[in-house]
C-alpha positions as semicolon CSV with decimal commas, in nm:
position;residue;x (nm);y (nm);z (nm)
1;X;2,263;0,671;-0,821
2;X;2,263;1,052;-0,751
3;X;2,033;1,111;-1,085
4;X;1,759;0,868;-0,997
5;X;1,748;0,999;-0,633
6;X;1,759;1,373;-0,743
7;X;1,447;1,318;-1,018
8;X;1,293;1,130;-0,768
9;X;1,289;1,340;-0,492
10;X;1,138;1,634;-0,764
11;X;0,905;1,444;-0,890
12;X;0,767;1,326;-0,547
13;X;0,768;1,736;-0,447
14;X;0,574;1,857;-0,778
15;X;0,329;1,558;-0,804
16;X;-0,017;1,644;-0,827
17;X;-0,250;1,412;-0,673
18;X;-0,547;1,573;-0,857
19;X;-0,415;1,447;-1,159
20;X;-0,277;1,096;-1,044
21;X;-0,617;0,891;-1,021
22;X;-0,734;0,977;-1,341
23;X;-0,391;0,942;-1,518
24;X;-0,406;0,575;-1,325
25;X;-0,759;0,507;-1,441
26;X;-0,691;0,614;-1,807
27;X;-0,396;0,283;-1,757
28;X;-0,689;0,048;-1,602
29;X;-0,514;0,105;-1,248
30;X;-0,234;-0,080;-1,388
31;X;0,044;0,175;-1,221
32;X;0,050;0,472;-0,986
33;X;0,101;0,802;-1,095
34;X;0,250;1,121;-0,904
35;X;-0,006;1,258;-1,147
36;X;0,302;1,531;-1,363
37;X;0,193;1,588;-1,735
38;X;0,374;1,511;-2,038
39;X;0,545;1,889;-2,073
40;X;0,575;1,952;-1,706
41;X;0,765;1,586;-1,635
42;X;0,995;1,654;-1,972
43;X;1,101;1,961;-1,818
44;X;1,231;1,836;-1,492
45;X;1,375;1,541;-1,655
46;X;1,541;1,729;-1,916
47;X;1,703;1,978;-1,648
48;X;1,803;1,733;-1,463
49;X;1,954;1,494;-1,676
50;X;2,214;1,797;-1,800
51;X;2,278;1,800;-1,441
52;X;2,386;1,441;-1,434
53;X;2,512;1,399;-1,803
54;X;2,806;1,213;-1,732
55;X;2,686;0,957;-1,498
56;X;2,402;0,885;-1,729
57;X;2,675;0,832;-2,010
58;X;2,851;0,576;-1,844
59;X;2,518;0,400;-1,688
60;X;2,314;0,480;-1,904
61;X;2,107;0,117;-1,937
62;X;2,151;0,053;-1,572
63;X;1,987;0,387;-1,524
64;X;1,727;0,308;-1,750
65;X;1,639;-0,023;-1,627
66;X;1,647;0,113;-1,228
67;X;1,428;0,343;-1,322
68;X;1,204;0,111;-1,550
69;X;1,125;-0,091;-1,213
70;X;1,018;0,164;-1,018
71;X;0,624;0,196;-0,930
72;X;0,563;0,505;-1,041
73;X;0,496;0,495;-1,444
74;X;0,681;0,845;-1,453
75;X;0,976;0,734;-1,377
76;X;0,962;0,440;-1,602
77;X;0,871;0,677;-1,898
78;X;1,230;0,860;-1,829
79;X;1,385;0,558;-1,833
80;X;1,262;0,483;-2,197
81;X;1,331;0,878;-2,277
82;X;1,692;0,856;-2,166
83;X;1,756;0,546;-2,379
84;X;1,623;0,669;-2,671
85;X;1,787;0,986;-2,608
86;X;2,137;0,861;-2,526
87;X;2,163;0,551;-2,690
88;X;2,052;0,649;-3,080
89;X;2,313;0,474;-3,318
90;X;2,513;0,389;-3,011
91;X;2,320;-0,013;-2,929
92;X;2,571;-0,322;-2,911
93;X;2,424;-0,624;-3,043
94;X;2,339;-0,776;-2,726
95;X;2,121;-0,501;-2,653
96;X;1,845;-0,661;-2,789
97;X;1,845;-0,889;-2,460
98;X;1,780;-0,592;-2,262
99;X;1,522;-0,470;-2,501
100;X;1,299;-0,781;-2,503
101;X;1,306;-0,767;-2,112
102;X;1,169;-0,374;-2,137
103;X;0,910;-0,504;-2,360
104;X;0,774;-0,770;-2,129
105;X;0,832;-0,586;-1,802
106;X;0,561;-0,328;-1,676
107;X;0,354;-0,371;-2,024
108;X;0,111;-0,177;-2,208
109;X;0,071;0,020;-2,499
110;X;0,197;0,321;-2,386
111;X;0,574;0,144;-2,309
112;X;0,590;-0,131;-2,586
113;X;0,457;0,099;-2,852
114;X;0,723;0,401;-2,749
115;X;0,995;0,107;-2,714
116;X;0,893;-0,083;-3,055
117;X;0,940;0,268;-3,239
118;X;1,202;0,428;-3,088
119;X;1,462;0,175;-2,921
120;X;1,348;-0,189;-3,122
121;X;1,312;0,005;-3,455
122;X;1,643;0,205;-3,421
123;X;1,830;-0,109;-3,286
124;X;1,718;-0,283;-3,617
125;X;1,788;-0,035;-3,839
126;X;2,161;-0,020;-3,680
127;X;2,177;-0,422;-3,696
128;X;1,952;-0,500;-4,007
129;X;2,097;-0,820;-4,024
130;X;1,935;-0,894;-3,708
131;X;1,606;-0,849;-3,826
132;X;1,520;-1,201;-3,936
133;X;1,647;-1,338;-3,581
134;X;1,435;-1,099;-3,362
135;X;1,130;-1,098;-3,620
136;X;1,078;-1,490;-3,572
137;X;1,130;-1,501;-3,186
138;X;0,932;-1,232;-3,124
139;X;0,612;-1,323;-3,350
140;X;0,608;-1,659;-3,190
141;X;0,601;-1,611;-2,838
142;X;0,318;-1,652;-2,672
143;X;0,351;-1,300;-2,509
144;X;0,149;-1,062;-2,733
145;X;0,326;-0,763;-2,652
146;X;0,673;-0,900;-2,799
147;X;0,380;-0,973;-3,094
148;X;0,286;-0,628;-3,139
149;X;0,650;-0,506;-3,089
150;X;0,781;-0,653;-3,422
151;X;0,439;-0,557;-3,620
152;X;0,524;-0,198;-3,535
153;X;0,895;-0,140;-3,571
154;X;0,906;-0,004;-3,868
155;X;0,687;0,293;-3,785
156;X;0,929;0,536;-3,873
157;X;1,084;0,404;-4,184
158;X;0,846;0,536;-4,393
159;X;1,020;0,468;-4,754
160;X;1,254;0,241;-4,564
161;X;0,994;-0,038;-4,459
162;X;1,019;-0,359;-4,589
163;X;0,633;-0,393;-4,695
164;X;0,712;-0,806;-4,753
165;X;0,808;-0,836;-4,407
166;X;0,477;-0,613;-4,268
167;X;0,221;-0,783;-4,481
168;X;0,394;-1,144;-4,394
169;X;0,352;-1,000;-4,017
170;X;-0,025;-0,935;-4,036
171;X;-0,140;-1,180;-4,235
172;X;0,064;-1,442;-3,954
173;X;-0,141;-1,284;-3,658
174;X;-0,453;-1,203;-3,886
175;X;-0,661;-1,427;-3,655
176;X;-0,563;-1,294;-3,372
177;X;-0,894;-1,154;-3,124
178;X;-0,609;-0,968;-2,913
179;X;-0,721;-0,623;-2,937
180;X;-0,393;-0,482;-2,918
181;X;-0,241;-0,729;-3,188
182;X;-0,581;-0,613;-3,423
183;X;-0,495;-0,263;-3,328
184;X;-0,154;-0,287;-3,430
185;X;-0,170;-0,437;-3,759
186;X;-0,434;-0,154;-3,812
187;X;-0,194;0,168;-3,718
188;X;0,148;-0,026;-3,901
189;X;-0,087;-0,055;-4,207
190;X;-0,201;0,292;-4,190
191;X;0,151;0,445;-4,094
192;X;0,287;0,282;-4,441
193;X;0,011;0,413;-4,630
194;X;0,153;0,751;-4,572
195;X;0,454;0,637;-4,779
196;X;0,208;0,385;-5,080
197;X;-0,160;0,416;-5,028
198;X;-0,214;0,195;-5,317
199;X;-0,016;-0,097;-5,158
200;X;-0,179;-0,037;-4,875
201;X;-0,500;-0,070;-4,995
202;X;-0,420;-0,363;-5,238
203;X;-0,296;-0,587;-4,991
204;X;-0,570;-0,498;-4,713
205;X;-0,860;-0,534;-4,999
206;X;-0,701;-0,907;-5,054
207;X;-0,648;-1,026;-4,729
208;X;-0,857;-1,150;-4,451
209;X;-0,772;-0,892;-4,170
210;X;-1,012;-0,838;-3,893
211;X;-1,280;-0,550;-3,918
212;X;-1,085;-0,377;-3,686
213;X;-0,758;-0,397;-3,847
214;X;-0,874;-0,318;-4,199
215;X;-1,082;0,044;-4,063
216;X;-0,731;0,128;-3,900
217;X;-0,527;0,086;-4,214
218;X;-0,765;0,243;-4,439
219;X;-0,901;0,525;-4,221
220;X;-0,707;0,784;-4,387
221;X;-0,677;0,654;-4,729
């Protein structure tokens, strides 16, 4: 594919291996960096995606997903970008095969909690009716970052959240001593008290979250 050659080949000639070991080290050495910041990497991406616009409209999750397995976690960070930036409102209801495999493949928070937000949520809020469906599979596997994905979907739906569905969602993996699944119920709680402190507070006051969880929802209440 000329587009994932062509950002390749830039990113490989503007990395910065000053910046790459501690960009690595920050992800426990989990994936190698060519060391390009946030701004800098969004620029080259974003020039040369106009570049390429119509073979990333007709490819556009086979592009993703190439560019999802590659080593470098740049490269896998545009492939998330270009779904979420050319697939908004456009998901077919088998694309929530695809998006479970995203979740589980190369995972940590930075991917599942950019790909529970911004491709899970939107693909729910396009398909509500799949919400029950996914919810259930994804809260019982035994993988904790489909877990976390479904305790933080509704991040950006603000009035929109179902509050039912979140508080039935923490209180199932209240036990949890994942950090990440603490963490999460912590930051969804929080995020909704932006929208109804008071519920918020209610239901963490009466529950029997972890420590960590109930500091995170009520940190800026």
């Amino acid at each position: 594919m000329n587009f994932i050659t062509e950002l390749e080949t830039k990113f490989k000639t503007k990395q910065h291996p000053e910046n790459a070991l501690p960009m690595a080290k920050y992800m426990k050495d989990l994936f190698p960096f060519f060391g390009i910041k946030t701004d800098e990497r969004r620029a080259i991406f974003k020039s040369i995606c106009k570049t390429h616009q119509a073979e990333i409209n007709e490819n556009a999750r086979a592009i993703s997903w190439e560019l999802f397995l590659k080593k470098e976690r740049e490269l896998q960070y545009c492939g998330i970008e270009l779904l979420i930036k050319n697939l908004k409102n456009k998901y077919v209801i088998d694309d929530i095969i695809w998006i479970e495999k995203l979740l589980i493949t190369n995972s940590w928070w930075d991917s599942v909690d950019t790909i529970s937000k911004f491709i899970l949520g939107d693909y729910l809020q396009q398909f509500p009716a799949e919400i029950p469906t996914v919810v259930a599979r994804f809260s019982n596997a035994e993988n904790i970052w489909l877990n976390r994905s479904v305790i933080l979907f509704q991040l950006g739906y603000k009035s929109q959240t179902d509050f039912k569905l979140l508080q039935s969602l923490c209180t199932k993996h209240s036990n949890s001593n994942e950090f990440f699944i603490r963490k999460a119920i912590g930051w969804a709680l929080r995020e909704y008290a932006k929208t109804d402190p008071e519920a918020v507070r209610g239901f963490v006051l009466q529950s029997n979250l972890k420590p960590l969880s109930k500091k995170e929802a009520l940190k800026n209440i």
